[in-house]
N, C-alpha and C positions, 0 to 999 in steps of 0.2 A: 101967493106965488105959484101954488099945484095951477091954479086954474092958468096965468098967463102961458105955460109951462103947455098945457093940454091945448090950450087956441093954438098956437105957434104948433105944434104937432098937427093937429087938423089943418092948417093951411101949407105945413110944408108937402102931409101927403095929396091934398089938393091939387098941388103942384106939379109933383112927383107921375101922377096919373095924365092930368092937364100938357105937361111937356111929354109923356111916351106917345099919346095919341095924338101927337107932332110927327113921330118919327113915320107914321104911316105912308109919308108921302115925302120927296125930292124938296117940294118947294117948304114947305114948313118944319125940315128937319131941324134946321140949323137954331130955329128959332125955337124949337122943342128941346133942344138939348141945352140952353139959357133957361129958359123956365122951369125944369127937371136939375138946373144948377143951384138955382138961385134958391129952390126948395130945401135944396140939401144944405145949404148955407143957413139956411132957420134951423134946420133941424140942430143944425150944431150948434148954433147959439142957442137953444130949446135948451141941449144937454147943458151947456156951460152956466147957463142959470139953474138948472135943478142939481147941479154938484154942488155942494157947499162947504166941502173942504177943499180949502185954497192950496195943498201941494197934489189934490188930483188934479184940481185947475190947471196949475202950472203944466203938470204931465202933459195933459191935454193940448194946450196951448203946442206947447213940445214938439208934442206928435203931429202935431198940424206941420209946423214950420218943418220940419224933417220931411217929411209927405208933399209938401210944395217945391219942396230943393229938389227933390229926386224925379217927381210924377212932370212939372212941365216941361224942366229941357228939354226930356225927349217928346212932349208931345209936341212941340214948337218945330222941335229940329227931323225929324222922322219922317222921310218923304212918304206920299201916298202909297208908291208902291209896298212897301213894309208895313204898312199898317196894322195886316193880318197877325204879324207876328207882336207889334204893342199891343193889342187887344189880348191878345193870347197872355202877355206879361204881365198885362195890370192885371186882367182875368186872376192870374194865380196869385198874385200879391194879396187879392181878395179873398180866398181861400185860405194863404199861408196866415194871412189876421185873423181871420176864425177859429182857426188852427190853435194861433197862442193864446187866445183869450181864454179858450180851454182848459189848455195848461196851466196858464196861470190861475185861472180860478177852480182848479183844482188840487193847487198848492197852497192859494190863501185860506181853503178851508178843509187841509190834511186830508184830503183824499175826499172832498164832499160829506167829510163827518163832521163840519159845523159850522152848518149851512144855517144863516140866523135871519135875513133878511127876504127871502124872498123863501115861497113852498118847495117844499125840499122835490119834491118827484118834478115837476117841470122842471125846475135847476141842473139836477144830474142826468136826468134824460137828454134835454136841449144841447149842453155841456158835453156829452159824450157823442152825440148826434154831431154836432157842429164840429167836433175834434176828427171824427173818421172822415165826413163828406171836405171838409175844410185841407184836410192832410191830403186825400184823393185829388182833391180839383188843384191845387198848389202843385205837386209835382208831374201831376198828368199837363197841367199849363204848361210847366219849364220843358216835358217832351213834345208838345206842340209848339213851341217858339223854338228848338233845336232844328224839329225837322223843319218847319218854313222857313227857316236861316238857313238852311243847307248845311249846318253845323254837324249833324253825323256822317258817318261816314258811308258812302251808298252800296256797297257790299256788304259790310257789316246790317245795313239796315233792310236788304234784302234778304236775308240769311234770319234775322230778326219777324221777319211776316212769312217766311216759311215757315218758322217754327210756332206759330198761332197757338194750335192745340197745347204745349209744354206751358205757355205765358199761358190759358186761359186754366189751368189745370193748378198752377203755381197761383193765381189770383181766387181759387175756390179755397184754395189752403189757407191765404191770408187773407181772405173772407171773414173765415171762421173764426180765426185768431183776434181778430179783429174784436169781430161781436163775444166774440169769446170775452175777452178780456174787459170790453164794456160792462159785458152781464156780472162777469164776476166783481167789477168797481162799486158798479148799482148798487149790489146784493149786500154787500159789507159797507156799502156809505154809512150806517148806522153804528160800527162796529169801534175799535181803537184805529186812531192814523192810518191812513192806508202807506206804502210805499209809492214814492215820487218814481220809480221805475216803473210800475205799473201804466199810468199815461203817455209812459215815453217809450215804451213798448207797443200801447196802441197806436200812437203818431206814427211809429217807426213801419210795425206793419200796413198800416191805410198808407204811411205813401211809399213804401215797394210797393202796392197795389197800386197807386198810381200811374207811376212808370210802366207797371208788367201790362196794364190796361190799356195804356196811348202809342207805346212802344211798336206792337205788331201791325198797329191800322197804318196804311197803306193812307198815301198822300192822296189820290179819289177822295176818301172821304175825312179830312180834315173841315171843312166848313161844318160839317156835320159834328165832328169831334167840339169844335168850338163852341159851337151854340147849345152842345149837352156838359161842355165844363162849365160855360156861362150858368147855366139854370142849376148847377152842384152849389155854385159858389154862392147863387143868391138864398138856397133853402137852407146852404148853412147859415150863413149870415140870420137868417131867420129864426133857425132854432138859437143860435146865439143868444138873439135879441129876446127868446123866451125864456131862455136863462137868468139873463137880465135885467128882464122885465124887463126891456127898454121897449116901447113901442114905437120908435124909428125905424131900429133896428127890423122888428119884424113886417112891418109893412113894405120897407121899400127890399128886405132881402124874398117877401113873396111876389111883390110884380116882379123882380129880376126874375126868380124864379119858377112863374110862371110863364110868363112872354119867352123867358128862352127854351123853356118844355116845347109850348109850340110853335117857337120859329125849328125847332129841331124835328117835330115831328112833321110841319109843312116841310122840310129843306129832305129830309128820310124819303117823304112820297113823292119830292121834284127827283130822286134818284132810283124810285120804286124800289127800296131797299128799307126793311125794319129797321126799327135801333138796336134790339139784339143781332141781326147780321152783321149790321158795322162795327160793334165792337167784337162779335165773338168770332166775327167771317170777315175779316174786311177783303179788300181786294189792291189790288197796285201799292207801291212803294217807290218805286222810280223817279227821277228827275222829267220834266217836262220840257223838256230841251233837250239837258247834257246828257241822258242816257244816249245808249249805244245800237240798240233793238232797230233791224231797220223792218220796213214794211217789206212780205215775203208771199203778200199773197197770189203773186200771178202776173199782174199787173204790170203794165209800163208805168213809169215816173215822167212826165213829162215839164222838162226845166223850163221855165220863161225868163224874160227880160224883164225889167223895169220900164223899158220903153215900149214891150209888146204891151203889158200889162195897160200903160196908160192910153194906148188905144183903142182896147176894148174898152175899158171905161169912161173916155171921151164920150161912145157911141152910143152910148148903154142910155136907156127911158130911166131906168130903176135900181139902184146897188143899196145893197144891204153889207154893212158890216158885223164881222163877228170879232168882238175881242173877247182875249183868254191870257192865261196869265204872260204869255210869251211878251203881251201888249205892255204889264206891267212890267217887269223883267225889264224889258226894253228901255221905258218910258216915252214911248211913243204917243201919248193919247193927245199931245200937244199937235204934232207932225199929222197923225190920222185928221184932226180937225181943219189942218191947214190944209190937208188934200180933201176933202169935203167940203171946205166953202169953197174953194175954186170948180169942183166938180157942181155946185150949186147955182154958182153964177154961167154957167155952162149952159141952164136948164136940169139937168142931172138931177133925181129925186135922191138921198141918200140917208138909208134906215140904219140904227144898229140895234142889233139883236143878242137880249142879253138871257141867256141863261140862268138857271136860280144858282147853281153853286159853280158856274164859271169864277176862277182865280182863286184864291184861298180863305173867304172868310162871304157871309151874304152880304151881296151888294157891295163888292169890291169892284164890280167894272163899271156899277152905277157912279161910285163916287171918284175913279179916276176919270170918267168920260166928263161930268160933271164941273171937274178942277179945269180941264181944258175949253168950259162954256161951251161944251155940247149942250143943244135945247132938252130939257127933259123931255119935250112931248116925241121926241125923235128916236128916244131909246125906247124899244118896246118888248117886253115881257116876252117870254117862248109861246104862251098859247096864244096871243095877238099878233105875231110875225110866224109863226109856221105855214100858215096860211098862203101869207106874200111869197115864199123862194120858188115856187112855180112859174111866179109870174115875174120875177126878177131875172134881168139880163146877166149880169154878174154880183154874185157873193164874192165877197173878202174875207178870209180865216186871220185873223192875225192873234198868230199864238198859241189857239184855242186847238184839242186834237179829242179828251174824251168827250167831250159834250156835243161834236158833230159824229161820230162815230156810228155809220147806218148799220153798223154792227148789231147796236144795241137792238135794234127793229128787227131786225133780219136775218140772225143769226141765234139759235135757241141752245149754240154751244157756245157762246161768248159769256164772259163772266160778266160783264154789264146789259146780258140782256132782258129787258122788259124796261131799263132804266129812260124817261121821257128826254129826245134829244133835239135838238135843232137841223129841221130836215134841208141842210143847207142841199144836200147829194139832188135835190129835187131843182135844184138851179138851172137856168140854161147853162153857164160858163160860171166856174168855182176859180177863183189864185187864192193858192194860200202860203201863207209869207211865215218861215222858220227857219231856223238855222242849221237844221237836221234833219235824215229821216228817223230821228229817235219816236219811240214810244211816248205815251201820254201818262198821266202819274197813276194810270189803271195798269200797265205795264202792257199793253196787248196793241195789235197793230192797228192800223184805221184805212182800210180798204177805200175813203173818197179820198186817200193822196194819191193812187192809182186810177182812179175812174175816169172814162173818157173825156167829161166834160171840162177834168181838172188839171189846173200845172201848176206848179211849185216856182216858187220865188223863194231862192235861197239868201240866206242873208240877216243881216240885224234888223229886227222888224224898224225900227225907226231911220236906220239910212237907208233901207227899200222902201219906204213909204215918201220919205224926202226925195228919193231919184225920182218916184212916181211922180210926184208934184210940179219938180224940176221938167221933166217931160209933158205933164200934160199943160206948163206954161208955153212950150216951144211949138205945142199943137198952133 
């Protein structure tokens, strides 16, 4: 039985690997995220044959059926645009199971004093490891799915990113406590029963450190914050699994854990910012619409029409779209597509141009453009379209304010400077469709809503994108 038990393990992580390097590309994600399923689907049945007492079975069984009630509604029912904020919630669901395996396998054997089945130092090591990183990525999730819910309150959470240094000061305190309280678990595993307060004291400090962690970063860099909870969650998972022995466990919580290290450290230098900046410095906390900050730098605003708009675009050789999250917000990417194939059959060439951490999570404007059968070969990359906005008659912003921001380029006092952006400013003729002059979720102003070659289309980006349509049919 061990051997069919170890084949089924070798072909679920087969699989596991075989389905991530699917996700590399557009056209083969869908079908990499089935074969990274269906692996996991061995694994489990792997586990449920090498259990042999039939009321863990059941449990098992259990926890599935609980886990399928809860996990598909919402992945069924959860429009695209929100996505950023499910992934943030399963994300910590992930964590918060880490978390109690912990605990409870710290209570079935009184404090790691009679640890019988597996070597005791990987055991309480893994256990203790997986309990802090587990407790951390669980409630630092649930403060990433508040702020992408717009669930806090935007004064209070401003007031929260001014006071950075107090939260980072306060998170070295239960740093300490933290490892503190591991080392001192460790050191007495050997000793009489430990007390069950002791692990609930670590949980309790790693996730106040959770919160005091996620709490101060500033909405800029949430895609960033994700994809470094993503990769907490999978090396707990991992140490878990070495607790456990389980080798599922620790295979697939290290490719999580690895792949999201470096989509985190690629998505950190698409913003030219370390990972200690962003958590110890971050920058913006604002809404990307609803703030209030209007642009002061000098500048005229010049308003357009729906109807001016659609005659530069009628005329135009070449338009490049930029969406950002104002795009998602909206749910415009259906309406964008329907003013692109008509602008298509026009003659009209039309690109869009995606940013690495435009909207809230990577590759959020890949897969809303995507849902609305935009071509993939159409969306192109920042270092593959920076190129093209020289030679583009009219750029489109819909949404989008810190990722065009020639701030970042051109100003050596701006908090986003050095950060790589999409040189839309280098356009012949910019419209850019918002609802406000508010701020961008960096909190700072964006001087191309002033620039000469720009005008503002005010409005719901999806019914200004609709009158555009509406008009460029009556051309």
């Amino acid at each position: 039985m061990g051997y069919i038990v170890s084949i089924l393990y070798i072909v679920a992580f087969a699989m596991f690997i075989y389905g991530l390097s699917g996700l590399t590309g557009p056209r083969t994600a869908v079908r990499g995220n089935y074969i990274a399923s269906v692996g996991m689907l061995i694994a489990v049945v792997a586990v449920l044959i090498d259990v042999r007492d039939t009321d863990n079975w059941i449990l098992i069984v259990a926890g599935l059926a609980v886990g399928v009630v809860l996990g598909v509604p919402p992945a069924l029912c959860t429009k695209m645009t929100s996505m950023p904020q499910l992934v943030a919630l399963f994300n910590g669901v992930g964590g918060g199971t880490v978390a109690l395996i912990a605990w409870a396998e710290f209570l079935n054997s009184d404090g790691f004093t009679a640890v019988q089945t597996v070597p005791s130092a990987p055991f309480i090591v893994g256990s203790l490891f997986a309990a802090i990183i587990g407790s951390v990525s669980f409630w630092g999730s649930l403060v990433a799915f508040a702020k992408l819910q717009e669930l806090l309150n935007k004064n209070l959470e401003k007031k929260v990113v001014a006071s950075a240094k107090a939260f980072q000061l306060a998170n070295i305190i239960l740093a300490m406590v933290s490892i503190g309280l591991a080392v001192y678990i460790g050191v007495n595993a050997d000793g009489d029963p430990q007390s069950p307060w002791l692990i609930v004291g670590l949980l309790v400090a790693a996730g106040v450190m959770g919160l005091f962690v996620v709490l101060p970063i500033g909405g800029a860099d949430m895609p960033v914050v994700i994809s470094l909870l993503n990769a907490l969650t999978g090396l707990s998972a991992a140490a878990a699994g070495l607790a456990l022995n389980n080798q599922a466990m620790i295979v697939a919580g290290m490719i999580v854990g690895a792949s999201g290290s470096i989509l985190t450290n690629l998505m950190a230098k698409a913003m030219n910012r370390s990972i200690p900046a962003i958590i110890f410095g971050s920058f913006g906390g604002g809404d990307a619409d609803g703030g209030t900050a209007a642009a002061s730098s000098g500048g005229t605003v010049k308003a357009t029409s729906a109807s001016d708009a659609a005659i530069q675009m009628a005329y135009a050789n070449q338009i490049i779209v930029v969406p950002g999250y104002g795009l998602a917000v909206a749910q415009a990417q259906h309406a964008v597509k329907e003013m692109a194939a008509l602008l298509e059959d026009n003659g009209v060439e039309v690109k869009y141009a995606i940013h690495p951490v435009a909207g809230r999570m990577p590759g959020h404007m890949n897969v809303l453009l995507a849902e609305a059968d935009v071509e993939y070969d159409a969306m192109k990359e920042m270092d593959d379209i920076n190129g093209e906005f020289s030679r583009t008659d009219v750029t489109v912003v819909i949404g989008a304010n810190d990722v065009t921001n020639p701030a970042a380029r051109e100003d050596s006092a701006s908090p986003i400077y050095g950060m790589p952006i999409l040189n839309v400013d280098q356009s012949k003729s910019v419209i850019v469709l918002k609802r406000s002059m508010s701020s961008g979720y960096a909190g700072i102003e964006n001087p191309l809503f002033t620039a000469d070659q720009t005008s503002m289309l005010f409005g719901d980006a999806k019914k200004m994108v609709s009158e555009i349509t509406e008009e460029l049919k009556a051309l």
